[in-house]
ZAPAKOL-524575 format. One record per residue (C-alpha): residue number from 1; residue in three letters; x negated, y negated, z. Coordinates in nm, 4 decimals. Layout:
<r NUM; ALA; <X; Y; Z>>
...
END
This chain:
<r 1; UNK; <-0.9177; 7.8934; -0.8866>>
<r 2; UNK; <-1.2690; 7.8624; -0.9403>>
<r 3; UNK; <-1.5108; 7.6556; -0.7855>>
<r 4; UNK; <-1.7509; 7.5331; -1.0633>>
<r 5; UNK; <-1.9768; 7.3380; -0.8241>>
<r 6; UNK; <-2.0637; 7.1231; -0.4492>>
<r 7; UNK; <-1.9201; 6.7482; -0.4814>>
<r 8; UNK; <-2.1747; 6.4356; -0.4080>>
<r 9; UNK; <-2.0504; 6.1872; -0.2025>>
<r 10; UNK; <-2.1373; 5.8710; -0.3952>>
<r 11; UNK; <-1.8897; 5.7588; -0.6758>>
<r 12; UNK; <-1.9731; 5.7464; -1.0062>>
<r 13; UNK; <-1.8366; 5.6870; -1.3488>>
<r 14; UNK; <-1.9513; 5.8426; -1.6268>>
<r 15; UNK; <-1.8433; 5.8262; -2.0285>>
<r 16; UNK; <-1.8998; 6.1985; -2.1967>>
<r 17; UNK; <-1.9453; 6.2183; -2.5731>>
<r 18; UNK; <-1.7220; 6.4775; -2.5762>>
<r 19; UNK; <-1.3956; 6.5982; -2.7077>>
<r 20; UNK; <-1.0794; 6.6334; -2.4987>>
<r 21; UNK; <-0.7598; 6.8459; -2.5667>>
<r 22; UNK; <-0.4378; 6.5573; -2.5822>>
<r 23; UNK; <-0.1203; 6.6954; -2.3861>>
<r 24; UNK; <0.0305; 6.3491; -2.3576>>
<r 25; UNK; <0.2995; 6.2409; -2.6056>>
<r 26; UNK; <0.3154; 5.8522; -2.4644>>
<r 27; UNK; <0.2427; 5.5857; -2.7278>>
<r 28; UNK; <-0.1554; 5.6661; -2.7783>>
<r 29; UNK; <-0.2205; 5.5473; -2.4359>>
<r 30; UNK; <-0.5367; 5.7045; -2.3656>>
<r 31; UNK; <-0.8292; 5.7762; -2.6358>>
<r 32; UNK; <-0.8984; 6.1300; -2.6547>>
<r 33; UNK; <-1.2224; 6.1509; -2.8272>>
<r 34; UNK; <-1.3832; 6.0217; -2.5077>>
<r 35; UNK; <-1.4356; 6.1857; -2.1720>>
<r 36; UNK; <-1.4914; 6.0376; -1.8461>>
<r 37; UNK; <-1.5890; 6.1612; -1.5510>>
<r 38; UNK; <-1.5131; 5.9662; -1.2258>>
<r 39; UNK; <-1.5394; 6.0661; -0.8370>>
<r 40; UNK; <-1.4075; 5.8561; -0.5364>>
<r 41; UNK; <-1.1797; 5.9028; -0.2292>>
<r 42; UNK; <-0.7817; 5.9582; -0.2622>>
<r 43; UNK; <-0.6471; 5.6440; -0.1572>>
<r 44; UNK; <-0.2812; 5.7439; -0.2881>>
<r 45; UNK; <-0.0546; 6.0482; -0.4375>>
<r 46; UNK; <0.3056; 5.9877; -0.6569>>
<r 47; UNK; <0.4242; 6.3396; -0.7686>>
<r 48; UNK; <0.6713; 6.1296; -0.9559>>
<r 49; UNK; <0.8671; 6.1904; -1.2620>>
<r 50; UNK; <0.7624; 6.1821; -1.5954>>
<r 51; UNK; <0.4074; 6.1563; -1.4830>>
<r 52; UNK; <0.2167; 6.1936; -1.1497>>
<r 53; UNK; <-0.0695; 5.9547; -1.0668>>
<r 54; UNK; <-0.3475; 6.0250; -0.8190>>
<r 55; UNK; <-0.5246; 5.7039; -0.6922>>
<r 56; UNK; <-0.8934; 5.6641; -0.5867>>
<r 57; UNK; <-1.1884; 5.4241; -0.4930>>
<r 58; UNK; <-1.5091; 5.4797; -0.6955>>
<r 59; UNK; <-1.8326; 5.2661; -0.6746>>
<r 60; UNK; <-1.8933; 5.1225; -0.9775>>
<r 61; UNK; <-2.2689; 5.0597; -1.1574>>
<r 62; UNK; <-2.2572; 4.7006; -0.9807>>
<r 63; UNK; <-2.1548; 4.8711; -0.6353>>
<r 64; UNK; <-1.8317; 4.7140; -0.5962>>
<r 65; UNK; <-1.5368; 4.9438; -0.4686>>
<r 66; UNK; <-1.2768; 4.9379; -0.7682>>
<r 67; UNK; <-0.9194; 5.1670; -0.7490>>
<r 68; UNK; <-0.8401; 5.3904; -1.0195>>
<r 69; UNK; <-0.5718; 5.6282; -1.1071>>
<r 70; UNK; <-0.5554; 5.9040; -1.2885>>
<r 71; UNK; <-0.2419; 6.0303; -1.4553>>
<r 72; UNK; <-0.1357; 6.4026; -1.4245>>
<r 73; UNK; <0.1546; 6.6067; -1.5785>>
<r 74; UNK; <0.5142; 6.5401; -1.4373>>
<r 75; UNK; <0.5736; 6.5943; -1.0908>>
<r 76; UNK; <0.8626; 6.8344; -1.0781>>
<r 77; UNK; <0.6064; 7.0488; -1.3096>>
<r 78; UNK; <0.3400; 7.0109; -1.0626>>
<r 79; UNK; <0.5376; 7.1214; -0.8165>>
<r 80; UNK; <0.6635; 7.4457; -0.9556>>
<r 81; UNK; <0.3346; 7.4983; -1.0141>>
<r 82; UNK; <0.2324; 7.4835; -0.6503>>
<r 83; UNK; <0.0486; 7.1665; -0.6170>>
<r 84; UNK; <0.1515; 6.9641; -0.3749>>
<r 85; UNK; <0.0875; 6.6390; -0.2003>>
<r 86; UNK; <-0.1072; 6.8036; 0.0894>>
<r 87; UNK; <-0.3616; 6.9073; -0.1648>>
<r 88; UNK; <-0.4383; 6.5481; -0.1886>>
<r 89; UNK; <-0.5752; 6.4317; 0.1554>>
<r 90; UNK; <-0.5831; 6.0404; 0.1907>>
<r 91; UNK; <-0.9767; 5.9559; 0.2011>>
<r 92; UNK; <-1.1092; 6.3150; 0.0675>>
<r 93; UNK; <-1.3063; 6.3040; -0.1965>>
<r 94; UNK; <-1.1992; 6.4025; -0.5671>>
<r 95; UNK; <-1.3675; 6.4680; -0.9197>>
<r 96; UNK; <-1.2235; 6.3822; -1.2367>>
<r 97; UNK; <-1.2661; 6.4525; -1.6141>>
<r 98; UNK; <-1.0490; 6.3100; -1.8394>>
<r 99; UNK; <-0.9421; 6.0558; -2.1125>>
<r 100; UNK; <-1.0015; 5.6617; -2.0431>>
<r 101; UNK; <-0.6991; 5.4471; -2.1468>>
<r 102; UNK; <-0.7690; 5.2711; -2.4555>>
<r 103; UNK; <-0.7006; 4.8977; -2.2692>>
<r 104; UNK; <-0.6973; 4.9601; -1.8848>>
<r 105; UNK; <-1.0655; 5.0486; -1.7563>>
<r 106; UNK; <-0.9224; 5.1431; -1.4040>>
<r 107; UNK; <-0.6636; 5.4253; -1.5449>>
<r 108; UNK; <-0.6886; 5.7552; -1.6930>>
<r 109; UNK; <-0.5505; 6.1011; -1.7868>>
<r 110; UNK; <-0.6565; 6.3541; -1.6044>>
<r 111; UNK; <-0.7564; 6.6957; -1.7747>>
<r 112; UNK; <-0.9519; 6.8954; -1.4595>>
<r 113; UNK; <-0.9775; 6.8116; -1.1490>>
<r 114; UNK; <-1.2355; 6.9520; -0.8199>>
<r 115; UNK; <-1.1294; 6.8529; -0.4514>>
<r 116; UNK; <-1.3408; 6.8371; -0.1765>>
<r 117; UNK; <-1.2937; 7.2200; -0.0995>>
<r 118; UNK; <-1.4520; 7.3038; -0.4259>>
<r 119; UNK; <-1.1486; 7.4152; -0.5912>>
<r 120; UNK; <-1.1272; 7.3414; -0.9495>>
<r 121; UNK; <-0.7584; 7.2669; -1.1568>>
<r 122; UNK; <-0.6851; 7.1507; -1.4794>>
<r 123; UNK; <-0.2723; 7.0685; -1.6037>>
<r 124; UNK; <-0.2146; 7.4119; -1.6915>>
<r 125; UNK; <-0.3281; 7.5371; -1.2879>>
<r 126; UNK; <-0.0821; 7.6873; -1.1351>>
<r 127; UNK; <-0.0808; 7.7799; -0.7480>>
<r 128; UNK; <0.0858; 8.0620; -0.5889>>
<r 129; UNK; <0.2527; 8.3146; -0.7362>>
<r 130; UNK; <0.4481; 8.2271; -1.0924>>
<r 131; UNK; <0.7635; 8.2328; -1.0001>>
<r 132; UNK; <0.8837; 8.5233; -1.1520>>
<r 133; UNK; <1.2311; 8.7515; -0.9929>>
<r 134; UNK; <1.3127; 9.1004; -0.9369>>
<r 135; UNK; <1.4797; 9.1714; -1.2366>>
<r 136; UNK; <1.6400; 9.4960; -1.0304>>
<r 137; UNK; <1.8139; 9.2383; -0.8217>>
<r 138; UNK; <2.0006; 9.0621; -1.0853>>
<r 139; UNK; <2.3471; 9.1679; -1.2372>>
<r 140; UNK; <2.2494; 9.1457; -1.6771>>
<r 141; UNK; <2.6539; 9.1361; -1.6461>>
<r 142; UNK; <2.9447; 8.9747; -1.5452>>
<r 143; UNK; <3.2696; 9.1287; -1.4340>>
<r 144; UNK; <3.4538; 9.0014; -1.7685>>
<r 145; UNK; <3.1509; 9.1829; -1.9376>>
<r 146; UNK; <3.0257; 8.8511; -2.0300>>
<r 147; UNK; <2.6090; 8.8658; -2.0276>>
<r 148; UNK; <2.5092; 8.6954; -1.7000>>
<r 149; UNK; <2.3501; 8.3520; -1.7779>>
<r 150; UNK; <2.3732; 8.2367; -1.4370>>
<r 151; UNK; <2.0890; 8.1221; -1.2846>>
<r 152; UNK; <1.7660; 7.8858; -1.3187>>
<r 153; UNK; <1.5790; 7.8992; -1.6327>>
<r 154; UNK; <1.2214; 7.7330; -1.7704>>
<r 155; UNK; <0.9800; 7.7986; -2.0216>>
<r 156; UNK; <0.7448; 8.0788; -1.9065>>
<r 157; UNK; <0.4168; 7.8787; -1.9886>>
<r 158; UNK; <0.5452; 7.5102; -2.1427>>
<r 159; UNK; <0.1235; 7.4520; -2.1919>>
<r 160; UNK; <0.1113; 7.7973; -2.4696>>
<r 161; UNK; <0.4162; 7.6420; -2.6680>>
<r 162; UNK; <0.2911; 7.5868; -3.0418>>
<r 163; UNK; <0.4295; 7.5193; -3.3881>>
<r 164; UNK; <0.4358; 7.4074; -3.7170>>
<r 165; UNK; <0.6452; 7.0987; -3.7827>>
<r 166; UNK; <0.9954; 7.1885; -3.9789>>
<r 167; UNK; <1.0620; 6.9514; -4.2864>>
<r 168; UNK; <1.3524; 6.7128; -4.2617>>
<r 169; UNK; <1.4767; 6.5004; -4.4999>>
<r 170; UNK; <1.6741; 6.1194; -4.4282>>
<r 171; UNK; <1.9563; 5.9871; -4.6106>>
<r 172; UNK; <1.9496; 5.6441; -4.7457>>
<r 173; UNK; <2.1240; 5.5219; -4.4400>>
<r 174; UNK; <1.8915; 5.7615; -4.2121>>
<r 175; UNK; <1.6032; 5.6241; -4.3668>>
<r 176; UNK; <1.7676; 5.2181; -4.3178>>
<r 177; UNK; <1.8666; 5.3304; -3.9271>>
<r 178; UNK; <1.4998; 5.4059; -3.8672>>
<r 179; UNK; <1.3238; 5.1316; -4.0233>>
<r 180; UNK; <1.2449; 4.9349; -3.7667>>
<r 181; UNK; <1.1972; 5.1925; -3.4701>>
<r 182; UNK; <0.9353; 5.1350; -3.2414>>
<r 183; UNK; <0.8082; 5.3107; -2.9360>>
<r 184; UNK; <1.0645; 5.0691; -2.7090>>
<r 185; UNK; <1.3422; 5.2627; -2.8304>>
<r 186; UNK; <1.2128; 5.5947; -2.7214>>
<r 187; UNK; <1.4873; 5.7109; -2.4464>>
<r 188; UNK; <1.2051; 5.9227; -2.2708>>
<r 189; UNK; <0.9878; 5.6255; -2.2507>>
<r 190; UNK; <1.2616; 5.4776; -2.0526>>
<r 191; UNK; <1.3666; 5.7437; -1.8233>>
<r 192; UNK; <1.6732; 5.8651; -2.0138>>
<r 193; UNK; <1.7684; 6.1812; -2.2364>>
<r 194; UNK; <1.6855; 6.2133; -2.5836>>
<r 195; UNK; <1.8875; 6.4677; -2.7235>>
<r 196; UNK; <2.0623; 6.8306; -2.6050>>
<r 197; UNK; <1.8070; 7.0353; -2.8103>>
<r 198; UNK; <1.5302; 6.9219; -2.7536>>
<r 199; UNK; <1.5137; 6.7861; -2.3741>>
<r 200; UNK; <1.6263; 7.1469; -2.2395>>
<r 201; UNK; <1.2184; 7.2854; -2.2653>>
<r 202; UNK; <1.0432; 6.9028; -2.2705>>
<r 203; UNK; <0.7688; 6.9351; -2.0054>>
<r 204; UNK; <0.8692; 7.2704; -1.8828>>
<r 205; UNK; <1.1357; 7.1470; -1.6466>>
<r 206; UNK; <1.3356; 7.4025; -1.4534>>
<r 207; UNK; <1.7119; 7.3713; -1.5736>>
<r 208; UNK; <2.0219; 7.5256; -1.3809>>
<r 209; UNK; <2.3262; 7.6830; -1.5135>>
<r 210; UNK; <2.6271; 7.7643; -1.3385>>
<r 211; UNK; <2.9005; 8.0201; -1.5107>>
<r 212; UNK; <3.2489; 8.0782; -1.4543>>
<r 213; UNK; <3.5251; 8.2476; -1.6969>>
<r 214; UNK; <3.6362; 7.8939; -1.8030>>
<r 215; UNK; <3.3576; 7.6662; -1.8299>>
<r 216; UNK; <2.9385; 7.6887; -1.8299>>
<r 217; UNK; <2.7572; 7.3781; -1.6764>>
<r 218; UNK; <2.4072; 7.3198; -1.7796>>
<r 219; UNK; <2.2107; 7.0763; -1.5683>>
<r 220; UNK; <1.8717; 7.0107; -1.7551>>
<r 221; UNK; <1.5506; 6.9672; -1.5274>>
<r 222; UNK; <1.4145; 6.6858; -1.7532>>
<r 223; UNK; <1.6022; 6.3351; -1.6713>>
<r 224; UNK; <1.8956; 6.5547; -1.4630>>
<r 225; UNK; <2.1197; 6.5784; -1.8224>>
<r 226; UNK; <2.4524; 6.7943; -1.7457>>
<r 227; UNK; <2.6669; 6.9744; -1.9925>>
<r 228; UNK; <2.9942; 7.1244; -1.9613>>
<r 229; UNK; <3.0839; 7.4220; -2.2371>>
<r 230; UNK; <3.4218; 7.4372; -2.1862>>
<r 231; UNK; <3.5604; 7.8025; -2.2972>>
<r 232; UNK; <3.8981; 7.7426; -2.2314>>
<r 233; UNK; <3.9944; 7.5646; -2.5683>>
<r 234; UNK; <3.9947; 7.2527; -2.4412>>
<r 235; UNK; <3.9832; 6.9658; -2.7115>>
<r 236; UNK; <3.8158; 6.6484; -2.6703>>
<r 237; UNK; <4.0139; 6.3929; -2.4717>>
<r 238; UNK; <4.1143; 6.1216; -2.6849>>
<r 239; UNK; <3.9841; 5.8443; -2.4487>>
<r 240; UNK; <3.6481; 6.0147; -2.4635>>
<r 241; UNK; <3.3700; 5.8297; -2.4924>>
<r 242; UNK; <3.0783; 5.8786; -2.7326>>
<r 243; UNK; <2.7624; 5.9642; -2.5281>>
<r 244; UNK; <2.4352; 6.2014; -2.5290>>
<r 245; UNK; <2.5910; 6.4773; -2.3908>>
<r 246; UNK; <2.8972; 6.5074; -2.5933>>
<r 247; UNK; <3.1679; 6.7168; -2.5769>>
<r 248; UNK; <3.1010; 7.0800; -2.5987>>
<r 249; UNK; <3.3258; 7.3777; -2.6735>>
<r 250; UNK; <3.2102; 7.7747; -2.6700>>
<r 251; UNK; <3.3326; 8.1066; -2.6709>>
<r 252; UNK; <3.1928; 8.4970; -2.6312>>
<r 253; UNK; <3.1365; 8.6297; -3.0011>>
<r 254; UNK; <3.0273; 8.9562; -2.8590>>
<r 255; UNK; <2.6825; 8.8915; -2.6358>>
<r 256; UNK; <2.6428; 8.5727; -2.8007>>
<r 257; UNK; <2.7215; 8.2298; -2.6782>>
<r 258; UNK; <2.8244; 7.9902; -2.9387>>
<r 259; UNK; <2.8724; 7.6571; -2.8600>>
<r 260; UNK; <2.9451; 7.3461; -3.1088>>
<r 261; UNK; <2.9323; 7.0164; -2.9906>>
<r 262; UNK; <3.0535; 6.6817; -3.1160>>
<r 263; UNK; <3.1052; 6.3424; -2.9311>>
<r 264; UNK; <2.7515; 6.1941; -2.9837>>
<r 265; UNK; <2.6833; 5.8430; -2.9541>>
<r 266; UNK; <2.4233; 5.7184; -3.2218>>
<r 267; UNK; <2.0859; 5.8439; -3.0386>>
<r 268; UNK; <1.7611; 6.0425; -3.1392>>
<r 269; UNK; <1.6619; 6.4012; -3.3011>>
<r 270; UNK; <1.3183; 6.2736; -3.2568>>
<r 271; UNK; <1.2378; 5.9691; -3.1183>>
<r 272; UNK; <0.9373; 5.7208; -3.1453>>
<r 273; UNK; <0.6139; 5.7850; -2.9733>>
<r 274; UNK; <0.3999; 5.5436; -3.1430>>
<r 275; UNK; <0.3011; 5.2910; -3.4298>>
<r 276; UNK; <0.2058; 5.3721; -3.7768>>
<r 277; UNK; <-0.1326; 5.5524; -3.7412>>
<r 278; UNK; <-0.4191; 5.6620; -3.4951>>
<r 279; UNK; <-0.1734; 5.7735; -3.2301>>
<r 280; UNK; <-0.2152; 6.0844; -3.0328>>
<r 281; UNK; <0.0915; 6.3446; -2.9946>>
<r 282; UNK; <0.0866; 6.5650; -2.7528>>
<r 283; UNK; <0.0840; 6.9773; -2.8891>>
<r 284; UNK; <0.4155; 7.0273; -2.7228>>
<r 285; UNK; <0.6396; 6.7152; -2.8966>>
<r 286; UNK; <0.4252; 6.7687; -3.1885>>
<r 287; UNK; <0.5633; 7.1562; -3.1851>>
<r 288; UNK; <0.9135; 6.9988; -3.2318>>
<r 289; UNK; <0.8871; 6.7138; -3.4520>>
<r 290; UNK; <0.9595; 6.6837; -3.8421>>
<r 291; UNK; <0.7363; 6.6069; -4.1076>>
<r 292; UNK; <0.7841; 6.2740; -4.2580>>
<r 293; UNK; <0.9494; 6.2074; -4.5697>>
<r 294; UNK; <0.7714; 6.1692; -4.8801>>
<r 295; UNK; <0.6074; 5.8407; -4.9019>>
<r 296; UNK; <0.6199; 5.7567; -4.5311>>
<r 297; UNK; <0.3300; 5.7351; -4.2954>>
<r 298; UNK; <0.2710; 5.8273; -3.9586>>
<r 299; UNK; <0.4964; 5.9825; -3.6825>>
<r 300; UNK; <0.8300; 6.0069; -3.7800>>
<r 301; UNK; <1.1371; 5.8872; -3.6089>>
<r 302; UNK; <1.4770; 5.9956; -3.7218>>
<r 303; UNK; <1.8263; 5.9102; -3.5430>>
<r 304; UNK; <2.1399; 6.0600; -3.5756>>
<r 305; UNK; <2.4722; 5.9408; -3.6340>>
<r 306; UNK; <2.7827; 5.9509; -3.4179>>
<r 307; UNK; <2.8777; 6.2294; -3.6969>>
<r 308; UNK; <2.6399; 6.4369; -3.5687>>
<r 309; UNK; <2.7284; 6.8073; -3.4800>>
<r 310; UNK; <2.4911; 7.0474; -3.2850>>
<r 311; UNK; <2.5901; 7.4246; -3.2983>>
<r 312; UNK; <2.3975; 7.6271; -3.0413>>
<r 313; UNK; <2.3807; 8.0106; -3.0461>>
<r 314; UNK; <2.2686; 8.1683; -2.6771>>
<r 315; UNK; <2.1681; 8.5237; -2.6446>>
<r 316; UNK; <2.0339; 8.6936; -2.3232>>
<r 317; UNK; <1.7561; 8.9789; -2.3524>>
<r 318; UNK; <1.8479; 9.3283; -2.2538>>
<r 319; UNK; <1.6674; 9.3491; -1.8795>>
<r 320; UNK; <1.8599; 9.0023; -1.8619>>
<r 321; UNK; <1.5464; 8.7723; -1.8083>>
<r 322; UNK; <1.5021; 8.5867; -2.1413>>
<r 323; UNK; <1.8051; 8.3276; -2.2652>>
<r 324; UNK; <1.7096; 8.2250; -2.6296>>
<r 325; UNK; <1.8575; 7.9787; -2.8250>>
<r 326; UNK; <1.9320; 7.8903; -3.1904>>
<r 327; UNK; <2.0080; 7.5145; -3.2764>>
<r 328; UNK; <2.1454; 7.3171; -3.5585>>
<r 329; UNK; <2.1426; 6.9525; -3.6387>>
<r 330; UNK; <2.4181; 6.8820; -3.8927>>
<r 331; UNK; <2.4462; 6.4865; -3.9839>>
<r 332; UNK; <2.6013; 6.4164; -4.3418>>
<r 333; UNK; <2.5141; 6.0511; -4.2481>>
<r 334; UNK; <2.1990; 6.0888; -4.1235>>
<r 335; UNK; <2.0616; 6.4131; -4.2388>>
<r 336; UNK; <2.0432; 6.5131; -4.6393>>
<r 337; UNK; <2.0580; 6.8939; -4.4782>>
<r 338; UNK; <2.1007; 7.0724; -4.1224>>
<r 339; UNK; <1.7487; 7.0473; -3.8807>>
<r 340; UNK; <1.7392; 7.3896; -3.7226>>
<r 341; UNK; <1.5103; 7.4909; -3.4395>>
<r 342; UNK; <1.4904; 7.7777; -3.1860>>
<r 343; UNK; <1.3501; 7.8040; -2.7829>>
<r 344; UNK; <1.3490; 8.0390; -2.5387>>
<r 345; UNK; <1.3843; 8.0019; -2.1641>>
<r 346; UNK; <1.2870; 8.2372; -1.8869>>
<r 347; UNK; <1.4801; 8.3422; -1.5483>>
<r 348; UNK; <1.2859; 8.2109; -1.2869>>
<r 349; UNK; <1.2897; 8.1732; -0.9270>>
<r 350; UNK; <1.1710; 7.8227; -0.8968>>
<r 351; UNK; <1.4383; 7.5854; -0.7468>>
<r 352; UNK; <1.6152; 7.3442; -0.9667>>
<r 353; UNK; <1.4801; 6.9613; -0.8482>>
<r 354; UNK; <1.6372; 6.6499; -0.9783>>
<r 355; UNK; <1.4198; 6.4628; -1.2064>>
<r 356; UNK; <1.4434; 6.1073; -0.9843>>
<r 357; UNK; <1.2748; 5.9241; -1.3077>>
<r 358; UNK; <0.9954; 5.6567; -1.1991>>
<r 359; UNK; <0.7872; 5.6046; -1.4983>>
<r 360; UNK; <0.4568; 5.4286; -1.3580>>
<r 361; UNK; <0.3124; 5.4109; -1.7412>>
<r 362; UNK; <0.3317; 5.0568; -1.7137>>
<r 363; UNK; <0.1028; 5.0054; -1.4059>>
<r 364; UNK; <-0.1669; 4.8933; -1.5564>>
<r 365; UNK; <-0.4494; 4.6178; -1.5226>>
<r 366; UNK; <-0.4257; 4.4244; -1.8399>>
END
C-alpha cells in the first residue's frame, strides 16, 4: 500500500466535482457523479454482511461534531482480503473519498480510504498475501478417477469481472409476472438467495464443496446457500418441497460434471435493483444481467417459473486449480428461449465463513 500523503487533524467535509467508479448494485443509493471527501475519528467498525460500515465524527462548517458512516464492500470479502477490525482503531483518525447518498447527508460509500498510519486502500486492496495454494500439494484426482473438486473456491479478482449483457426474451406471462417488480422484492436486498447461477460468484464470496462417490455438497459463501448433487440416481422425493435450491441430480460424463436441477419455487434470474431510470448498477451485477425487451425501459427484472430447469456443466483445469462452469436457464413459461451464462472459480486457500446476513442499508437519517 501506498501512502499518498500526512493526515490533518481537523475534520472536514468536502464535495469534489469529480467522477467516481459505482461498484454498488443497491437501489441507486448513493450519487456517483459526486465525490466527497470527509476525515474524522473511528467511533465504530461492522465487518458485516452484505456491506461493512465504518463510523466517524467529523466537524462540520458550523463546528458541530456530526457521525457519519461510510459503507464498504461486504465483510466476509474484506476479510479475505486481509482487512480487519484492528485496522480500525476506535478514536484514530480516518480519510475518506467517496460517493454521498443521494438523501442521507451523514452516509456514504466509500471508494479509498487513508488511516492514521498513512496507508492508503481502496475496495479492491487486498492485505497479505492472495490466498493462493500449492498446487503440488493437491490431488487433480480422486481414487474413482473422478477430477478432484474438493475444496474452497472464489473468484480470483471479483473487482476485474466484466461483460456484455446477454439478450433475453419474456413470455407473455414472463412479461405479466414482472410487471409490477420493485426493488422490495429483490431477495439480496433482504438477506436471502437469488438464484443457483448467479449467487455462486456475487461479491466474490468464498464457497465450499465437499465430494464423496455419492453426493457433492456445495455451500455458497454469499447468504450460506447449500446444494446437494446427488449422483446416486436419486429422484426427487415426492413430498419435496419447491424452494431456491431445488433438487439436483449429476453424474461423471468423462471429466465433466453435469448436473440438472429442477424443484424451483417461483424466484429470480435477475432480480430488481431499482426504479425505471437514473439508477446506478454496479459493473459486477451489470456483467450478469439481460438486456431488456424491446419496448421496455430501464433495468430489467425477469422471474422464473416453478418450471424452471438449470443444467450446469463443471469442468476442472488440468493443474486442478480452476473449476468453470456452464449454465442454462430453461423456462417454457417464463423464458421464450434458454438464458445461458458461464463463470469460473479459483482454488483458494481462504477459509469458508458463513455469510451471518445483517443488511445495515436501511440505517439511515431521513
Amino acid at each position: 500500500m501506498l501512502s499518498l500523503r500526512s493526515l490533518g487533524l481537523t475534520a472536514t467535509l468536502s464535495i469534489l466535482p469529480l467522477a467516481a467508479l459505482a461498484h454498488h448494485g443497491v437501489s441507486g443509493q448513493f450519487d456517483t457523479s459526486q465525490t466527497i471527501e470527509v476525515s474524522g475519528q473511528i467511533t465504530r467498525i461492522r465487518l458485516v454482511n452484505p456491506h461493512a460500515y465504518v463510523y466517524f465524527d467529523v466537524t462540520d462548517a458550523a463546528g458541530e461534531v456530526v457521525n457519519m458512516r461510510c459503507e464498504l464492500t461486504s465483510g466476509s470479502l474484506l476479510k479475505r482480503s486481509g482487512w480487519t477490525e484492528e485496522m480500525f482503531e476506535i478514536g484514530s483518525e480516518i480519510t475518506i473519498s467517496g460517493s454521498p447518498d443521494r438523501d442521507d447527508p451523514t452516509t456514504c460509500l466509500m471508494n479509498q480510504i487513508t488511516f492514521a498510519n498513512g496507508v492508503t486502500a481502496d475496495r479492491d486492496s487486498t492485505f497479505g498475501d492472495d490466498g493462493t495454494i500449492n498446487v503440488a500439494e493437491r490431488q487433480i484426482e480422486r481414487e474413482d478417477g473422478t477430477p478432484n473438486i474438493d475444496g474452497n473456491w472464489a473468484m480470483a479478482n471479483p473487482q476485474e469481472r466484466r461483460g456484455g449483457r446477454p439478450t433475453v426474451t419474456l413470455t407473455d406471462a414472463g412479461m405479466a409476472a414482472v410487471a409490477d417488480a420493485s426493488p422490495a422484492d429483490n431477495p439480496r436486498f433482504n438477506c436471502q438467495i437469488s438464484n443457483i447461477a448467479m449467487d455462486w460468484v456475487f461479491n466474490g464470496m468464498v464457497n465450499s464443496i465437499a465430494q464423496s462417490d455419492t453426493e457433492i455438497t456445495m455451500t455458497y459463501g454469499f447468504m450460506d446457500l447449500v446444494r446437494t448433487i446427488h449422483l446416486d440416481g436419486s429422484d426427487m422425493p415426492e413430498d419435496f418441497v419447491p424452494n431456491r435450491a431445488g433438487f439436483s441430480v449429476g453424474e461423471w460424463d468423462g471429466d465433466t460434471l453435469v448436473v440438472t436441477t429442477t424443484g424451483f419455487d417461483e424466484g429470480w434470474i435477475m432480480a430488481p435493483i431499482g426504479g425505471r431510470a437514473g439508477l446506478v448498477i454496479d459493473d459486477e451485477e451489470a456483467a450478469d444481467r439481460p438486456q431488456r425487451p424491446e419496448g421496455r425501459g430501464g433495468p430489467q427484472a425477469v422471474k422464473n417459473s416453478e418450471e424452471l430447469t438449470v443444467t450446469e456443466q463443471f469442468t476442472l483445469s488440468d493443474d486442478g486449480t480452476v473449476l468453470t462452469r456452464e449454465y442454462a436457464f430453461i423456462d417454457p413459461a417464463y423464458l421464450e428461449a434458454p438464458f445461458e451464462g458461464s463463470d469460473e472459480v479459483t482454488l483458494t486457500a481462504d477459509s469458508y465463513e458463513p455469510y451471518a446476513c445483517d443488511d445495515l442499508t436501511n440505517e439511515r437519517t431521513e
